[in-house]
Backbone as numpy.savetxt, mean C-alpha at the origin, in Angstrom:
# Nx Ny Nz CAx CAy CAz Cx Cy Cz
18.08 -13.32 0.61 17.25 -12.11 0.61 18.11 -10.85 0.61
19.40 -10.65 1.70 20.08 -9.24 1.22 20.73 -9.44 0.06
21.30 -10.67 -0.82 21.24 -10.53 -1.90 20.38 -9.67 -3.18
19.55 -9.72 -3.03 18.52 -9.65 -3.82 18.58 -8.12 -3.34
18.20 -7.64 -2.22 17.66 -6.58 -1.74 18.76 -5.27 -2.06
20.26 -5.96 -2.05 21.57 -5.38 -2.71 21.55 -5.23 -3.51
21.05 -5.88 -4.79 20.73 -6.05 -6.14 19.79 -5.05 -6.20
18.63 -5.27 -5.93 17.78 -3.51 -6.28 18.30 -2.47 -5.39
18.74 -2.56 -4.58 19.43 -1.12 -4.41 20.03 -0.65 -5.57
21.56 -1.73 -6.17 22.24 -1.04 -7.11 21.14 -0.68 -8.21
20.37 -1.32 -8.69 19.31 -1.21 -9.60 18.71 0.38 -9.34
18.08 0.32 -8.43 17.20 1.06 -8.17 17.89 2.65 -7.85
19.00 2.65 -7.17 19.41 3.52 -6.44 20.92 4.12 -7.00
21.38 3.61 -8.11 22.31 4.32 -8.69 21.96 5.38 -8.86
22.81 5.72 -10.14 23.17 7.21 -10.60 21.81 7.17 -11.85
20.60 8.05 -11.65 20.15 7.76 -12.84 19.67 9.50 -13.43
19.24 9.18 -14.51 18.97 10.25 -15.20 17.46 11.41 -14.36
17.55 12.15 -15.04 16.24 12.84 -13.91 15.06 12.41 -14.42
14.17 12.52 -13.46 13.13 12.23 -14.16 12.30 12.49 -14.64
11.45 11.43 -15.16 10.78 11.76 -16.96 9.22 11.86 -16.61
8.93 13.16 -16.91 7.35 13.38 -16.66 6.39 13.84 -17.79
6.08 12.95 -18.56 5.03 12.46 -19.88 3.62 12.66 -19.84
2.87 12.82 -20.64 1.37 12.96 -20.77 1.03 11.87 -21.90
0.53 10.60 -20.75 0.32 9.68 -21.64 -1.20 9.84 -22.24
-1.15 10.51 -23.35 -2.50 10.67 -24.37 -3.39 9.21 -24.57
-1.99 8.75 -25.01 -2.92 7.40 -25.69 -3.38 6.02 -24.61
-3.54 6.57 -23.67 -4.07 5.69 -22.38 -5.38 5.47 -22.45
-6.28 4.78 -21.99 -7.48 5.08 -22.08 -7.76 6.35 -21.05
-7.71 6.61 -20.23 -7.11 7.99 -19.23 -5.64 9.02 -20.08
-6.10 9.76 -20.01 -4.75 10.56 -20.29 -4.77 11.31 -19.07
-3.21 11.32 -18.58 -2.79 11.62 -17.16 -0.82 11.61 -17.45
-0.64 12.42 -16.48 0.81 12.90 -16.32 1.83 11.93 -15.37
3.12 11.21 -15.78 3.42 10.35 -14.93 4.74 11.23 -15.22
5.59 10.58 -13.56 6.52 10.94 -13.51 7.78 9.13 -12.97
8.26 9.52 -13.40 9.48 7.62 -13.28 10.99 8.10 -13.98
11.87 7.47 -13.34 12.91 7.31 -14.35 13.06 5.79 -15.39
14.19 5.95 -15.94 14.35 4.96 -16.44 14.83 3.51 -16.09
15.32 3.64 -14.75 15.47 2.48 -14.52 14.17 1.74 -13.22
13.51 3.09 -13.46 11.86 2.15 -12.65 11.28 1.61 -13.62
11.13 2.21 -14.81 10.31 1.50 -15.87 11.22 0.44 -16.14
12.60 0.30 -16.66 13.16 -1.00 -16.67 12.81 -2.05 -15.66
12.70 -1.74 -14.35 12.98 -2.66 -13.71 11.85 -3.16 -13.47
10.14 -2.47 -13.60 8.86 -2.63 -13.34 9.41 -3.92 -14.78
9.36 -3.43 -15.69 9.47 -4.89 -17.13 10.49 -6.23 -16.61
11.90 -5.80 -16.31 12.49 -6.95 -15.46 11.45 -7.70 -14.67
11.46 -7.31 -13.80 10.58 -8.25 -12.67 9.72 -8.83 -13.21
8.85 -8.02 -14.22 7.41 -9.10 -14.77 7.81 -10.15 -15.41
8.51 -9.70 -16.23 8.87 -10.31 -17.29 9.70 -12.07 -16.27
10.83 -11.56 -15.58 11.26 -12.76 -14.63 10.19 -13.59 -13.75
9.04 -12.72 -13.78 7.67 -13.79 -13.44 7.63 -14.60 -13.38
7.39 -14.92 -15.26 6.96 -15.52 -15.38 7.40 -17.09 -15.61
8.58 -17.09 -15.50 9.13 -18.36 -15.34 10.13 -18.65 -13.76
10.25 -17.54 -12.83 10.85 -17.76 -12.05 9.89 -17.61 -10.44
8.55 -17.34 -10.72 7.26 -16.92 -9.57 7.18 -18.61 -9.52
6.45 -19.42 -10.19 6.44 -20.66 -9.96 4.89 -20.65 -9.11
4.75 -21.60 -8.40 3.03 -21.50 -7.66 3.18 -20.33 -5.98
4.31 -20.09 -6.23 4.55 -18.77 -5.15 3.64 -17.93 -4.67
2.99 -17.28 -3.91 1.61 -16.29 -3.64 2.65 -15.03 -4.59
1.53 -14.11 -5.35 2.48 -13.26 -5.96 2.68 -11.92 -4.97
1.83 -12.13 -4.29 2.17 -10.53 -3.32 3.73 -10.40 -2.49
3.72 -12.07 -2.28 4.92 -12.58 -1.20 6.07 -12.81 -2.28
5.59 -13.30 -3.90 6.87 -13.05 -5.02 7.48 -11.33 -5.02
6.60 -10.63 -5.20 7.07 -9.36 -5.56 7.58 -8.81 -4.37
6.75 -8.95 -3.36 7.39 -7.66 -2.00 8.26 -8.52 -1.68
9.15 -9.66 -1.64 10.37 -9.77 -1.71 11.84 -9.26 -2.42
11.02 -9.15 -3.64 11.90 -8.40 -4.32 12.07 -7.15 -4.10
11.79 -6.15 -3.29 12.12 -5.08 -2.56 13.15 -5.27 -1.22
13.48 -6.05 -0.66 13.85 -6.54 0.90 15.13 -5.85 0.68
15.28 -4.69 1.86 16.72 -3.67 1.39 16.30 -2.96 0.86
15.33 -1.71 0.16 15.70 -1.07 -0.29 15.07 0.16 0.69
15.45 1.56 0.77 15.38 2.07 1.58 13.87 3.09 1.76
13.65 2.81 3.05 12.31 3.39 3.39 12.46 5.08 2.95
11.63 5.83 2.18 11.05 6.91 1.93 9.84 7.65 2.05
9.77 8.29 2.71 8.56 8.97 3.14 8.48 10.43 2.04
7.22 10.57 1.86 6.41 11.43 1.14 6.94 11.47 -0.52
7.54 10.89 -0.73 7.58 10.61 -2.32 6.51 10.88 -2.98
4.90 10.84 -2.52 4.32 11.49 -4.17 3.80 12.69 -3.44
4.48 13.78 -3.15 4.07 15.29 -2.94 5.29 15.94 -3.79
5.69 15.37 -4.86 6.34 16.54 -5.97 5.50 16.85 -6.85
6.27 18.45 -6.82 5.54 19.35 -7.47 4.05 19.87 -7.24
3.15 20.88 -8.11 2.13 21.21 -7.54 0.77 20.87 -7.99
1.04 20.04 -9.59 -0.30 19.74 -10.06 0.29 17.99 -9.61
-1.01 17.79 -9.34 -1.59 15.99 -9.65 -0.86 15.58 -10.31
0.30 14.47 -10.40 0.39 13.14 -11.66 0.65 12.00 -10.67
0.88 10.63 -11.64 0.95 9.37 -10.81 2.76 9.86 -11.29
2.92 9.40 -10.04 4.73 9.47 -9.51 4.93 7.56 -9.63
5.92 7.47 -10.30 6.40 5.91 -10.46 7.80 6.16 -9.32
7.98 4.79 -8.20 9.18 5.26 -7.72 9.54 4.50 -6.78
10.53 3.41 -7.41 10.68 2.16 -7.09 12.09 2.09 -6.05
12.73 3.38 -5.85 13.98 3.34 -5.72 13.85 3.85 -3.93
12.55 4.16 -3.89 12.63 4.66 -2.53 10.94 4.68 -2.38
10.62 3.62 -0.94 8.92 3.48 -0.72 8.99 3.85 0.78
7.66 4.05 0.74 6.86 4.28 2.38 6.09 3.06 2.51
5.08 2.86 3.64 4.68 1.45 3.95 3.09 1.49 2.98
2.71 2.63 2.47 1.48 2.58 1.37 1.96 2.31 0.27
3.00 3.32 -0.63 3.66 3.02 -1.80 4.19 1.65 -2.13
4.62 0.75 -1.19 5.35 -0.30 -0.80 4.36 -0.98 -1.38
3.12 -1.56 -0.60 2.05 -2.02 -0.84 1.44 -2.08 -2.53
1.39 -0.62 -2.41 0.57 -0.26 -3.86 1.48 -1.06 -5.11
2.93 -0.60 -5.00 4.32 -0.97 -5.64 3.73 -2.85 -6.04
3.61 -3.47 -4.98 3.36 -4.82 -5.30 2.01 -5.15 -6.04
1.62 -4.63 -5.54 -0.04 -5.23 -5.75 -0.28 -4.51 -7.16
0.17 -3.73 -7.59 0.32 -3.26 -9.11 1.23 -4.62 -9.95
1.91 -4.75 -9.38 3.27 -5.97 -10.13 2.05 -7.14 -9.60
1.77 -7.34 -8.87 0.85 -8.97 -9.15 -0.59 -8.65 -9.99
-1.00 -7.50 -9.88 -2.34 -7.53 -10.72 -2.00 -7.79 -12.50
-0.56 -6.85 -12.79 0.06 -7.66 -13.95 0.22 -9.09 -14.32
1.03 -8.99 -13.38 1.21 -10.55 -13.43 -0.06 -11.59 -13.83
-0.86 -11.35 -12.90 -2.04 -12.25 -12.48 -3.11 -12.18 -13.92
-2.55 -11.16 -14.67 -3.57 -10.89 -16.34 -2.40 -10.37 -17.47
-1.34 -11.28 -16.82 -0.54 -11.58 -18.15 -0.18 -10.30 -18.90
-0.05 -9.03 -18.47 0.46 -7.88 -19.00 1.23 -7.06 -18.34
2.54 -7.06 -19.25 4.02 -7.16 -18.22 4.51 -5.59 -18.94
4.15 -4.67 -19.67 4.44 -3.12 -19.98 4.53 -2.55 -19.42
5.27 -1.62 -18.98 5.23 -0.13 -18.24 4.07 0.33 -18.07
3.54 0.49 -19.42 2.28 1.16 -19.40 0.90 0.58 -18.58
1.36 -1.06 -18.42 0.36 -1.96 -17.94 0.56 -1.68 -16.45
1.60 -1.49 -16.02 1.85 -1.50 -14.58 1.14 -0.04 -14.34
1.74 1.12 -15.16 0.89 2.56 -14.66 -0.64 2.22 -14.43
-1.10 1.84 -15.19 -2.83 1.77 -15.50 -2.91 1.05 -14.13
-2.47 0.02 -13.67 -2.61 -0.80 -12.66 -2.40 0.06 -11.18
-1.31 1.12 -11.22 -1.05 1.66 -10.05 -1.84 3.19 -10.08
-2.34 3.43 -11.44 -3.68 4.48 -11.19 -5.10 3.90 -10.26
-5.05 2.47 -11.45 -6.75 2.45 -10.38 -6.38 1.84 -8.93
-5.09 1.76 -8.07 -5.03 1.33 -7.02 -4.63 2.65 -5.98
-4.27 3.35 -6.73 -4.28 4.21 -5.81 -5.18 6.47 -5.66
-6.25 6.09 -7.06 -6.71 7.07 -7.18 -8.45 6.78 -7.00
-9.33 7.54 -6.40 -10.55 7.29 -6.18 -11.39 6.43 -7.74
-11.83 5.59 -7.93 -12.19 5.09 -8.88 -11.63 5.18 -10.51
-10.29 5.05 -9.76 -9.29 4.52 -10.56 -8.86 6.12 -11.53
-9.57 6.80 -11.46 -9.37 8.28 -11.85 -8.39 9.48 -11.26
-7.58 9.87 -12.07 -6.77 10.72 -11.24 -7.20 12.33 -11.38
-8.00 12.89 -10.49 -8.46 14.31 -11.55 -7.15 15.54 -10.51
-7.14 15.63 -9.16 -6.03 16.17 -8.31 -5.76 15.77 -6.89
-5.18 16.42 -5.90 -5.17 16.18 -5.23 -5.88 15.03 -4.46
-7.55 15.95 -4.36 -8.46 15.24 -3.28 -8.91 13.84 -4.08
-8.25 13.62 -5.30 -9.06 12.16 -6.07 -7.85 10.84 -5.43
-7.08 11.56 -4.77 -6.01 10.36 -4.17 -6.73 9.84 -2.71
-6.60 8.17 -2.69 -7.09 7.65 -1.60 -6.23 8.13 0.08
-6.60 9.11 0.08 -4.87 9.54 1.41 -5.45 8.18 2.65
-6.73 8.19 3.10 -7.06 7.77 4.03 -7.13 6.35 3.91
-6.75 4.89 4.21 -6.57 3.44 4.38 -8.08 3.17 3.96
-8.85 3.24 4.99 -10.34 3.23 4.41 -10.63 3.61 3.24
-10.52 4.71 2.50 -10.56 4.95 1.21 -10.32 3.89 0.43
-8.97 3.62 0.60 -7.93 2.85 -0.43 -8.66 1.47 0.01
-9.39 0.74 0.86 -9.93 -0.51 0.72 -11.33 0.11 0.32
-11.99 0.41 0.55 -13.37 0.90 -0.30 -13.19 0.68 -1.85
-12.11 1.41 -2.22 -11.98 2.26 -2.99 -11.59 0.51 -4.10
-10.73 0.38 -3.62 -10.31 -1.15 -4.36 -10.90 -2.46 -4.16
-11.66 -3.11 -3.24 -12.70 -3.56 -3.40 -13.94 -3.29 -4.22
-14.43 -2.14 -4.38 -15.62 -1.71 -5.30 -15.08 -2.14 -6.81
-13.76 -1.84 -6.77 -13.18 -1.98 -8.67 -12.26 -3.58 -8.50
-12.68 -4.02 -7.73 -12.36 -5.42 -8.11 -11.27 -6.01 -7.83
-10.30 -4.98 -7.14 -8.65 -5.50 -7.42 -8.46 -6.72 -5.97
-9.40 -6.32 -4.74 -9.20 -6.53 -3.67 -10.12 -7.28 -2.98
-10.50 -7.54 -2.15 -11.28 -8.29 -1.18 -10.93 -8.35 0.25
-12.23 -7.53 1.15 -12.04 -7.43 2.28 -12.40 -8.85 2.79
-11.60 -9.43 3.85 -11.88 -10.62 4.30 -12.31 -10.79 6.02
-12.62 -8.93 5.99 -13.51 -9.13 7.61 -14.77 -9.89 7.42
-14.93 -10.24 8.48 -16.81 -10.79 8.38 -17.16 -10.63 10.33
-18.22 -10.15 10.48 -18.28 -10.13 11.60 -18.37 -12.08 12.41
-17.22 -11.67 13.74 -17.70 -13.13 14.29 -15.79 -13.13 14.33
-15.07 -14.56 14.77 -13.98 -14.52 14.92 -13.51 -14.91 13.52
-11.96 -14.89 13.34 -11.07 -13.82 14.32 -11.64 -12.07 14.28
-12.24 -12.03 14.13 -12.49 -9.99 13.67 -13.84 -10.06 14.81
-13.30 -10.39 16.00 -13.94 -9.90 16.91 -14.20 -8.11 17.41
-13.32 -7.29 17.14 -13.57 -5.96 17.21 -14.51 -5.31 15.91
-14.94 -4.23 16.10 -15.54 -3.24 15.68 -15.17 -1.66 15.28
-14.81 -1.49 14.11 -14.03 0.22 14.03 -15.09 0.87 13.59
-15.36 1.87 14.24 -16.04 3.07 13.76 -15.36 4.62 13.49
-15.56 4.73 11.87 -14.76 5.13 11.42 -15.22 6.90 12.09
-13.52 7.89 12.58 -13.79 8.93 13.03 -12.17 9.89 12.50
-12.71 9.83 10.83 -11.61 10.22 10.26 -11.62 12.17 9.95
-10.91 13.02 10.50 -10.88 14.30 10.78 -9.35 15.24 10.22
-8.20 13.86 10.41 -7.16 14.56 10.65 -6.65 15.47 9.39
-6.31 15.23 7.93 -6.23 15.79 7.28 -7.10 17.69 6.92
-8.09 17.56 7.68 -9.11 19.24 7.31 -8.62 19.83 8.39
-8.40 18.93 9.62 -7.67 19.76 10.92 -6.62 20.03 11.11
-5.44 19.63 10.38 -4.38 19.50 9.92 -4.05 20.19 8.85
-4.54 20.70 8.21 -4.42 20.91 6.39 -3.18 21.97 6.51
-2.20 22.85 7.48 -1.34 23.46 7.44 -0.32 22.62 6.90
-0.52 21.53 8.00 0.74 20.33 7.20 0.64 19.43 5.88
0.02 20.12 4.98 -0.31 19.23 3.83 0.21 20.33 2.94
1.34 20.25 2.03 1.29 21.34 1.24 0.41 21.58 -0.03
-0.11 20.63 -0.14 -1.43 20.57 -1.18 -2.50 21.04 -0.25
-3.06 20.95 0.61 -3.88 21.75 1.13 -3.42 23.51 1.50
-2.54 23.24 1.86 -1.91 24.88 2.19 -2.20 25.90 1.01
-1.48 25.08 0.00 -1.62 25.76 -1.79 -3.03 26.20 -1.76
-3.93 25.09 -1.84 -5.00 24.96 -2.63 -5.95 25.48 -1.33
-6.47 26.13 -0.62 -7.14 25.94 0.46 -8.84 25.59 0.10
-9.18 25.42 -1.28 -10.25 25.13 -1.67 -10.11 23.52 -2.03
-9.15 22.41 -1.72 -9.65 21.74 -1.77 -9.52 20.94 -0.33
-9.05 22.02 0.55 -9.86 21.65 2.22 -11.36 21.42 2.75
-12.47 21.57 2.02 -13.15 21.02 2.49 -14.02 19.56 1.18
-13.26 19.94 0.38 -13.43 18.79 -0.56 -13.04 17.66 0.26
-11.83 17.87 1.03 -11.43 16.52 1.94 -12.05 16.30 3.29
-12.64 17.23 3.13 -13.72 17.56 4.54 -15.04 16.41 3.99
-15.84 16.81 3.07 -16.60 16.13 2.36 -16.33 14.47 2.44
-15.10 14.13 2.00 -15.19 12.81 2.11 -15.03 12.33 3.27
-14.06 13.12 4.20 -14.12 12.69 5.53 -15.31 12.09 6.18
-16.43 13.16 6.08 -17.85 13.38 6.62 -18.71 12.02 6.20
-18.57 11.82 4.88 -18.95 10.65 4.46 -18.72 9.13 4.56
-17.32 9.13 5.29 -17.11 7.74 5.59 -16.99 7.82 7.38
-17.34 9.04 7.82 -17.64 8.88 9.56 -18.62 8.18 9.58
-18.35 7.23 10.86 -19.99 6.18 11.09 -19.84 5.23 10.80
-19.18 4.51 9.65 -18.95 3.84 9.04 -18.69 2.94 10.15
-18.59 1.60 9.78 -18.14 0.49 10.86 -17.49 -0.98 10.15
-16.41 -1.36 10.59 -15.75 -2.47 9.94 -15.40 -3.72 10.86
-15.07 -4.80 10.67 -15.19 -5.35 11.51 -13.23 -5.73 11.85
-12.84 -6.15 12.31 -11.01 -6.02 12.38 -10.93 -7.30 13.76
-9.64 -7.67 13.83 -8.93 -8.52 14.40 -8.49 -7.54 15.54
-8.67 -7.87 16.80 -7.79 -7.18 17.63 -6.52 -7.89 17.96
-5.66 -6.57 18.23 -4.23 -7.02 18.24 -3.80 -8.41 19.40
-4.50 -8.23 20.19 -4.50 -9.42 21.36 -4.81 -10.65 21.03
-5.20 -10.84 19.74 -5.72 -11.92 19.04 -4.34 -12.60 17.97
-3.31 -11.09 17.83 -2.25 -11.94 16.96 -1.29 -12.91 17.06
-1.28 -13.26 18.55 -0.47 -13.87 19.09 -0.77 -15.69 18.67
-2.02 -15.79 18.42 -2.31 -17.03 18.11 -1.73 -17.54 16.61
-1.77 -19.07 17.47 -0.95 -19.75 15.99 -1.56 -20.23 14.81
-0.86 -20.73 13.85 -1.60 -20.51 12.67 -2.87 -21.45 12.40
-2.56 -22.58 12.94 -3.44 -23.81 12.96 -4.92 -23.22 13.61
-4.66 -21.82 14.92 -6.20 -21.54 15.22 -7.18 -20.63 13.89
-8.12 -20.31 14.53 -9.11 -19.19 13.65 -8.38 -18.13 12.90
-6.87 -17.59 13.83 -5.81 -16.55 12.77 -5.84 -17.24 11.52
-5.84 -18.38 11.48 -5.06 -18.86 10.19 -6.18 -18.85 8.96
-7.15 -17.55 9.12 -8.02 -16.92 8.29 -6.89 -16.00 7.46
-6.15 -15.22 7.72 -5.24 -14.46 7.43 -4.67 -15.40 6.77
-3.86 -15.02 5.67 -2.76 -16.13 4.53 -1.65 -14.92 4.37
-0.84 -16.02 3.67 0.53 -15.00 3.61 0.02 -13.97 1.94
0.75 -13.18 2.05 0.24 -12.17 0.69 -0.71 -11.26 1.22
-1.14 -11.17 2.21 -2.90 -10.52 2.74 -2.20 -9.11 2.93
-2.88 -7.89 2.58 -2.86 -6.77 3.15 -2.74 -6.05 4.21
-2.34 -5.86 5.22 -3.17 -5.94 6.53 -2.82 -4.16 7.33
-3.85 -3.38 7.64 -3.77 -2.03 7.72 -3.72 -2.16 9.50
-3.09 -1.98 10.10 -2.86 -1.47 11.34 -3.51 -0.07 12.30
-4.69 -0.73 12.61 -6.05 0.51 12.77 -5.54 1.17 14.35
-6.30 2.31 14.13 -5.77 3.44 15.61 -7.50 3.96 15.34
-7.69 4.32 17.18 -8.73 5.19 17.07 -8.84 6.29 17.77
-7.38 6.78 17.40 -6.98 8.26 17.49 -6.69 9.08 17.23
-6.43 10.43 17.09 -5.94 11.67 16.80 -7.11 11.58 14.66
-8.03 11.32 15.12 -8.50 11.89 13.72 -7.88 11.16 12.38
-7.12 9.79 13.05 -7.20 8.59 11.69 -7.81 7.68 12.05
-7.50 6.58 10.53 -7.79 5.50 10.72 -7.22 4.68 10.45
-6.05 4.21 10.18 -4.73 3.67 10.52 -3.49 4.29 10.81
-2.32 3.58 10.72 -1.04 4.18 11.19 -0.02 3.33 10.38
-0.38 2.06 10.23 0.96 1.66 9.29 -0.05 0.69 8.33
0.91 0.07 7.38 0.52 -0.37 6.38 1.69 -2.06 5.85
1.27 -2.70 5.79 2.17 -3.82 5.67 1.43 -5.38 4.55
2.17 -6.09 4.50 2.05 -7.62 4.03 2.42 -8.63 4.93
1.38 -9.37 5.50 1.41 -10.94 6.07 1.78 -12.10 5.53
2.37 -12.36 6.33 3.27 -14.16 6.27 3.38 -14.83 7.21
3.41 -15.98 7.26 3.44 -17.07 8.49 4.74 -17.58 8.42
5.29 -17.39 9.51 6.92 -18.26 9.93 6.63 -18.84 10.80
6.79 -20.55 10.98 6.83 -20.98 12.22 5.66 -20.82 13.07
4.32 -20.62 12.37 3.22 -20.40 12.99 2.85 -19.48 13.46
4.06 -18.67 13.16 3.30 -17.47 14.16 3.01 -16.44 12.89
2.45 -15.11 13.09 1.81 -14.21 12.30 3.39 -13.16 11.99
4.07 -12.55 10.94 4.64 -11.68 10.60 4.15 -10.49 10.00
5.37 -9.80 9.86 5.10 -8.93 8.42 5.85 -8.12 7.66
5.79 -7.92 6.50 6.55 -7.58 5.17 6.33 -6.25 5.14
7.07 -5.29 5.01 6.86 -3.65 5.51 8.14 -2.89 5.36
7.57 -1.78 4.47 9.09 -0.85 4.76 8.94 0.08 5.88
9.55 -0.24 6.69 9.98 0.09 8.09 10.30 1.89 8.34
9.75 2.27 8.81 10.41 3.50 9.28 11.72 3.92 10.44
11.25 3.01 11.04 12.22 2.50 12.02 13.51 1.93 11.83
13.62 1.00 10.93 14.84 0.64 10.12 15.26 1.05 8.96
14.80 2.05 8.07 14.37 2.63 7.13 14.68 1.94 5.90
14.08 0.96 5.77 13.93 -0.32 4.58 12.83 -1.01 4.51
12.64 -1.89 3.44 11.92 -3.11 3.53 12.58 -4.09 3.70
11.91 -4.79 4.56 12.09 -5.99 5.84 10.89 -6.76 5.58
11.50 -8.27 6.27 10.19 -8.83 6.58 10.71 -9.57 7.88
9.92 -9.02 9.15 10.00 -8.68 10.29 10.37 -10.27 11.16
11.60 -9.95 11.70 11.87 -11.01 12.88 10.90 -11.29 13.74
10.60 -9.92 14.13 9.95 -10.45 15.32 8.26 -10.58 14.70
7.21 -10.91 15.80 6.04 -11.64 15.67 4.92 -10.39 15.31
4.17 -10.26 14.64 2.96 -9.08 14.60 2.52 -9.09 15.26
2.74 -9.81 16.40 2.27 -9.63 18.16 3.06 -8.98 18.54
4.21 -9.06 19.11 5.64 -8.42 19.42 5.49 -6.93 19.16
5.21 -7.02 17.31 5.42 -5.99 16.98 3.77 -4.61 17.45
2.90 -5.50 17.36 1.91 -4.45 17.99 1.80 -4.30 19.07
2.83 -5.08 20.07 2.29 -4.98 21.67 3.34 -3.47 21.82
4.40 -3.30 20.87 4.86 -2.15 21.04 4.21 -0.54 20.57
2.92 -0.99 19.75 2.17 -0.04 19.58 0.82 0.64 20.58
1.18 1.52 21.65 0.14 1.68 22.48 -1.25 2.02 21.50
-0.93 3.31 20.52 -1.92 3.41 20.19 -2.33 2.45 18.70
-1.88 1.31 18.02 -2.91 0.33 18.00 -3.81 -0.44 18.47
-5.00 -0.45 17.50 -6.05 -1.31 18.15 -5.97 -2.72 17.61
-5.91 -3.05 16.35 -5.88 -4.41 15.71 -5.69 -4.12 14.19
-6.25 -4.90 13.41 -5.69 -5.13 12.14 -6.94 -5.42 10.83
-6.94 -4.67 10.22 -7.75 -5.14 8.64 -7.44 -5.74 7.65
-8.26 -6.57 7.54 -7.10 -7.64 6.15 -8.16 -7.65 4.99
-6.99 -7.46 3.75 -8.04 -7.64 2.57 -6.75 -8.36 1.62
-7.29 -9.15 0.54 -6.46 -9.84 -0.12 -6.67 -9.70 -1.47
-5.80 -9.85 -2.48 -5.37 -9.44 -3.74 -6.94 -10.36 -4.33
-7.65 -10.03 -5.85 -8.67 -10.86 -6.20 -7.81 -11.27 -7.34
-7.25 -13.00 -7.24 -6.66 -13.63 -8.24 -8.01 -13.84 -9.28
């Protein structure tokens, strides 16, 4: 694995040209992307090595391996001041990370391995119904982004009320309109502060059903072992005006529950020694966990 993870560094993290920000017309969407050249190379590498080297592998757990090492980045798509999809493989946060894969297996999984196939794939996963119009059309909020990708098919929530998803979230999402100084897209734009107000308002109330964290400790053979490796899993808080706090990929070692995550803390992607028990008993303000899984 630091093999590999050494390997996209040099890949990813050399010396590369600046980058290239296009208006792809002939999309079925026309929209503004920004990537260098060795993200688009390496988005085609990987697919392309898919397909004879994935094998019956889960593909979420093929691809977010192939990141392991490369270095955690925070706020990567706030360049510049209008809207485009930012490609940017060389440096992720624990959403981008996510999105990064699950774009490379939705390829995969329908046999279309292009640049262009992967953009289209990482528009409708990470813009409100797959549309990018500005700012407020980006899923900022976790809830969004499972709404948002379940409705278009890519995803599947796998709460159901009853065990393991013995807890209950009721959604009391605020922080972004109360906050909006620290957003420099809100600062700019102060008209599309209550546009994000609007959606806020609309998914308060809301109620989901989630795993509490006291529950991760169990082994795989019990009711956890609803959760599979590849699963999504959003790390819920019911504080300060969100509705999660981190963002990661599940795997089973040894029975117990993990997870696949670019780390802020270590500032990489990892896939975690210690237990997703371990690791949430160090989170006071987590509550438990949402899982939704890729729709093969």
């Amino acid at each position: 694995m630091m093999a590999l993870g050494c390997w996209l560094l040099a890949v990813g993290c050399g010396a590369k040209e600046p980058a290239k920000v296009e208006s792809d017309m002939e999309q079925t969407v026309a929209y503004e992307r920004e990537y260098t050249k060795e993200d688009s190379a390496l988005v085609v590498k990987l697919l392309e090595e898919a397909k004879t080297k994935r094998g019956k592998e889960n593909r979420m757990m093929y691809f977010g391996k192939k990141f392991l090492g490369l270095p955690y980045v925070g706020s990567t798509l706030e360049n510049g001041d209008k809207e485009h999809l930012i490609v940017n493989l060389h440096g992720l946060d624990c959403t981008t990370y996510v999105e990064t894969v699950l774009a490379l297996a939705l390829c995969d999984r329908d046999d279309t391995r292009t640049f262009d196939d992967y953009c289209n794939n990482l528009m409708k996963i990470r813009y409100r119904h797959g549309k990018m119009t500005d700012y407020t059309s980006r899923l900022h909020y976790f809830t969004w982004w499972g709404d948002d990708n379940v409705e278009l098919g890519l995803v599947k929530d796998i709460g159901f009320v009853g065990t393991p998803f013995r807890g209950m979230q009721t959604i009391r999402i605020n922080y972004m309109s109360e906050h909006s100084q620290l957003y420099k897209q809100l600062k700019n734009h102060p008209a599309f502060v209550p546009v994000i107000k609007e959606y806020e308002d609309s998914t308060n109330g809301k109620q989901y059903p989630y795993i509490p964290k006291s529950i991760l400790n169990w082994h795989q053979s019990t009711i956890l072992g609803t959760v599979r490796d590849g699963d999504i899993v959003a790390m819920l808080t019911d504080k300060d005006g969100l509705d999660t706090r981190h963002i990661a990929i599940a795997f089973w070692q040894n029975g117990k529950l993990h997870l696949m995550h670019a780390s802020s803390l270590y500032k990489k992607v990892l896939m975690s020694k210690e237990t997703f028990y371990e690791y949430e008993m160090k989170q006071p303000k987590h509550t438990g966990i949402r899982v939704w899984r890729m729709v093969e």
